[in-house]
C-alpha positions as CSV (number, residue, x, y, z in Angstrom):
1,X,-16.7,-15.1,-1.1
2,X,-16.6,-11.6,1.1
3,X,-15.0,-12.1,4.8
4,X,-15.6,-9.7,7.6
5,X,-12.3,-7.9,6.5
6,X,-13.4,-7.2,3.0
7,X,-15.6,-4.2,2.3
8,X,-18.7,-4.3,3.8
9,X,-22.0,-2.9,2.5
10,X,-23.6,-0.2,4.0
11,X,-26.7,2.0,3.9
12,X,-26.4,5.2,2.3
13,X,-28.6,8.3,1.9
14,X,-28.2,7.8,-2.5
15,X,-30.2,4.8,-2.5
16,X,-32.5,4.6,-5.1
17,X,-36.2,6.6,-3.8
18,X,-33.4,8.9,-1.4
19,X,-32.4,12.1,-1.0
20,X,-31.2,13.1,-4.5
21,X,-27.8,14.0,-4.8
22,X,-27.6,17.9,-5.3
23,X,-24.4,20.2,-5.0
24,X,-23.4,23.8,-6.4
25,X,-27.2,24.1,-7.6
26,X,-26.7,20.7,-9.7
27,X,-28.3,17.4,-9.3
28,X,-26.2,14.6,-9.8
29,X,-27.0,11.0,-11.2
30,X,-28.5,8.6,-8.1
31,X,-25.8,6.0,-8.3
32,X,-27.5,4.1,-5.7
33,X,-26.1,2.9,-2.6
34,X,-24.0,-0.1,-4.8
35,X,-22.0,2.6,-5.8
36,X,-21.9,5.8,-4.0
37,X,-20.3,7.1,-1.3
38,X,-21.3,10.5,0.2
39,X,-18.3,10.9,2.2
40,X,-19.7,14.5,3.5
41,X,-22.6,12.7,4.8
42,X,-20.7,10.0,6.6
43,X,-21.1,9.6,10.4
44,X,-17.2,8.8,10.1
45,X,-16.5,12.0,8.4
46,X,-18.4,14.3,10.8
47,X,-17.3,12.8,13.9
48,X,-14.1,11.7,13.4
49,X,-12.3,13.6,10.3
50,X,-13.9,17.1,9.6
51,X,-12.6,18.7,13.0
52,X,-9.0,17.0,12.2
53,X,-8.9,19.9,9.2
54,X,-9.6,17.3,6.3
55,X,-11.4,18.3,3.3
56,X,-13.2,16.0,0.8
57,X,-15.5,15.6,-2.7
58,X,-19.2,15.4,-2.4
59,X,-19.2,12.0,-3.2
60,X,-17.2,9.5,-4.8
61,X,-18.9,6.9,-7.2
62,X,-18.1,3.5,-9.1
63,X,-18.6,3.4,-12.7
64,X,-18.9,0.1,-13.9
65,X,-16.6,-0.9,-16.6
66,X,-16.4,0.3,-19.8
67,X,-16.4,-1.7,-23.1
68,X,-12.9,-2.4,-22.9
69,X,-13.6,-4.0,-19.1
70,X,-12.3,-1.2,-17.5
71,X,-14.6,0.1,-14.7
72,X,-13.1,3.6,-13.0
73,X,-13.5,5.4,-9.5
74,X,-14.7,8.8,-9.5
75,X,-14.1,11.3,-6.7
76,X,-16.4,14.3,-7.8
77,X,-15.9,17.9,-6.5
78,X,-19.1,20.4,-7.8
79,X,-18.1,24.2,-7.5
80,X,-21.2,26.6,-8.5
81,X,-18.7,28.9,-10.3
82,X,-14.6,28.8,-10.8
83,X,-13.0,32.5,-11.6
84,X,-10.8,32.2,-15.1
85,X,-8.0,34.1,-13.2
86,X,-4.9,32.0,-13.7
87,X,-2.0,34.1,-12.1
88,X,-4.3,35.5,-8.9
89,X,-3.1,34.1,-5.4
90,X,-6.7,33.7,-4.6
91,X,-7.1,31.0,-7.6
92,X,-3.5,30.0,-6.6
93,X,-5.3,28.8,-3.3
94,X,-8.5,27.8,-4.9
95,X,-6.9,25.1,-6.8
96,X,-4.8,24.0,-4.0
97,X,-8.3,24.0,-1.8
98,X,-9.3,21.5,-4.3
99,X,-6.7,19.6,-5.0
100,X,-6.5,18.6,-1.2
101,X,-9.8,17.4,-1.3
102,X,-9.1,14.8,-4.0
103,X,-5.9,13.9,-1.7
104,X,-7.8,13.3,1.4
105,X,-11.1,11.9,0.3
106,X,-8.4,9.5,-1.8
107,X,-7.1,8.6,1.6
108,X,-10.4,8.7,3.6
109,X,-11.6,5.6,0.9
110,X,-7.8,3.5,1.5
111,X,-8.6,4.2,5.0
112,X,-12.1,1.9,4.9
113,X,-10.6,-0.4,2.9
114,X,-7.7,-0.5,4.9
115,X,-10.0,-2.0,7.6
116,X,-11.0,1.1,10.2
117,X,-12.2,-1.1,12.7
118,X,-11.9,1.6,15.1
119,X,-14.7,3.8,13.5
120,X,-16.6,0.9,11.5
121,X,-16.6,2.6,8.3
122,X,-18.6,1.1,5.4
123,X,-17.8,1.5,1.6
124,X,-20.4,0.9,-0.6
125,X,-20.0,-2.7,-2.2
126,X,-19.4,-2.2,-5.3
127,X,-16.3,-0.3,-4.7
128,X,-15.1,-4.6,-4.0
129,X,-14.8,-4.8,-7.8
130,X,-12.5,-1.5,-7.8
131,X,-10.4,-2.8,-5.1
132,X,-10.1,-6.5,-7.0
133,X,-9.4,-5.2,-10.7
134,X,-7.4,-1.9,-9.8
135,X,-9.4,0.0,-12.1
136,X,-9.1,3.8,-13.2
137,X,-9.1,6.7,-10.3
138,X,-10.6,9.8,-11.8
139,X,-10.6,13.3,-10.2
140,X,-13.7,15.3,-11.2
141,X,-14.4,18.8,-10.9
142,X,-17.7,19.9,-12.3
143,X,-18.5,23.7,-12.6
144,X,-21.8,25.2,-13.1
145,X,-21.1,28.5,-14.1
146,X,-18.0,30.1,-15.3
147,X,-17.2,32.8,-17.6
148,X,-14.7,30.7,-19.4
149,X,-15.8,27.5,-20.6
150,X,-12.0,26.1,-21.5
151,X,-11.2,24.7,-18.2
152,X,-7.6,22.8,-19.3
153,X,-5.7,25.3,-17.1
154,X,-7.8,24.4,-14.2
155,X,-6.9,20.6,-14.6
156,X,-3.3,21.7,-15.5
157,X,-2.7,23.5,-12.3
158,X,-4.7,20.9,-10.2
159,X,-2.2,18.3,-12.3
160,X,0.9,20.3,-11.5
161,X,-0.3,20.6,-7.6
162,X,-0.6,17.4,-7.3
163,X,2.1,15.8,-9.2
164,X,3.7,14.0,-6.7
165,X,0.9,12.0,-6.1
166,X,-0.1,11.1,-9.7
167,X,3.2,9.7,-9.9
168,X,2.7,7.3,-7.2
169,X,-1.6,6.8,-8.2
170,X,-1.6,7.5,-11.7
171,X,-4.8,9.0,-11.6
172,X,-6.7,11.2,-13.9
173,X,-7.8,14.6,-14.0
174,X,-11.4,15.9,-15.2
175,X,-12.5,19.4,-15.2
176,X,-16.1,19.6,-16.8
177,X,-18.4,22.4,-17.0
178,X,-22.2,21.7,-16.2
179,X,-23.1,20.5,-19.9
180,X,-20.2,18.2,-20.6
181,X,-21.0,16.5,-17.0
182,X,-24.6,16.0,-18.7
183,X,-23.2,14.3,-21.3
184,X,-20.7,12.3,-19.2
185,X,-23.7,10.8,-17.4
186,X,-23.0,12.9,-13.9
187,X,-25.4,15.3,-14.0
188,X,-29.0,15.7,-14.6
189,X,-29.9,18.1,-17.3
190,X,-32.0,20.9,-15.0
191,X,-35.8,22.1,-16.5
192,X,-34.7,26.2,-17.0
């Protein structure tokens, strides 16, 4: 039994019939409203956070569990293209772009379930059975173009920026290019 305190359910614009969910010229699985939150999109986020300097994902998304129980909680960033420049300071600050988004949407989603009474925020309800079962937290970076398809630096040097806080939220790290997101049930395979 939910009190007021627990998550509440909310409309969002990912319910099914909606606005599909499309970023870096890729449209992603319709989790549905159960399950997705489009941070981005939130009133919270555009009124109250973006001016503050904060950066988030797209979206982040319950998976229900897996065969071994195990459901996980994905915060999914989409870049149209990544540059396979390792030792550049402009993919220096690219990864560090990105690896602040995972931090802050992270802490825009404790925030809700913190309680923000203040700015009413919603999460969707699903995300109930995350909170209860302290399932997975998975970092997801999906690229649609790159010239380099071996993308383990990228999650190494996302890893290594964010080291501190995997220690404390033991949380995994994704990078997928458009196909392997297909096949990880993200994405939709596109018609060209």
């Amino acid at each position: 039994m939910q009190n007021e305190g627990d998550i509440r359910m909310h409309t969002l614009a990912t319910s099914k019939g909606s606005d599909p969910l499309f970023y870096s010229d890729m449209q992603f699985i319709d989790f549905g409203a159960d399950n997705c939150f489009r941070i981005e999109d939130s009133h919270f986020y555009k009124k109250s956070l973006q001016h503050m300097g904060y950066k988030t994902v797209e979206f982040v998304t319950y998976k229900s569990p897996n065969e071994s129980g195990e459901g996980s909680l994905y915060f999914v960033e989409a870049k149209t293209s990544l540059r396979p420049c390792i030792n550049t300071e402009r993919a220096a600050n690219e990864i560090a772009d990105i690896a602040q988004k995972f931090i802050d949407a992270l802490q825009i989603v404790c925030g809700a379930w913190h309680g923000d009474r203040q700015h009413k925020v919603s999460l969707p309800i699903n995300f109930q059975a995350f909170k209860i079962s302290g399932s997975k937290i998975v970092f997801v970076l999906v690229v649609k173009h790159s010239e380099n398809k071996n993308f383990l630096w990228v999650a190494d040097a996302i890893e290594r920026e964010l080291k501190r806080e995997m220690r404390l939220w033991k949380f995994t790290v994704k990078v997928l290019s458009e196909e392997l997101a297909i096949k990880e049930k993200l994405v939709i395979p596109s018609d060209t």
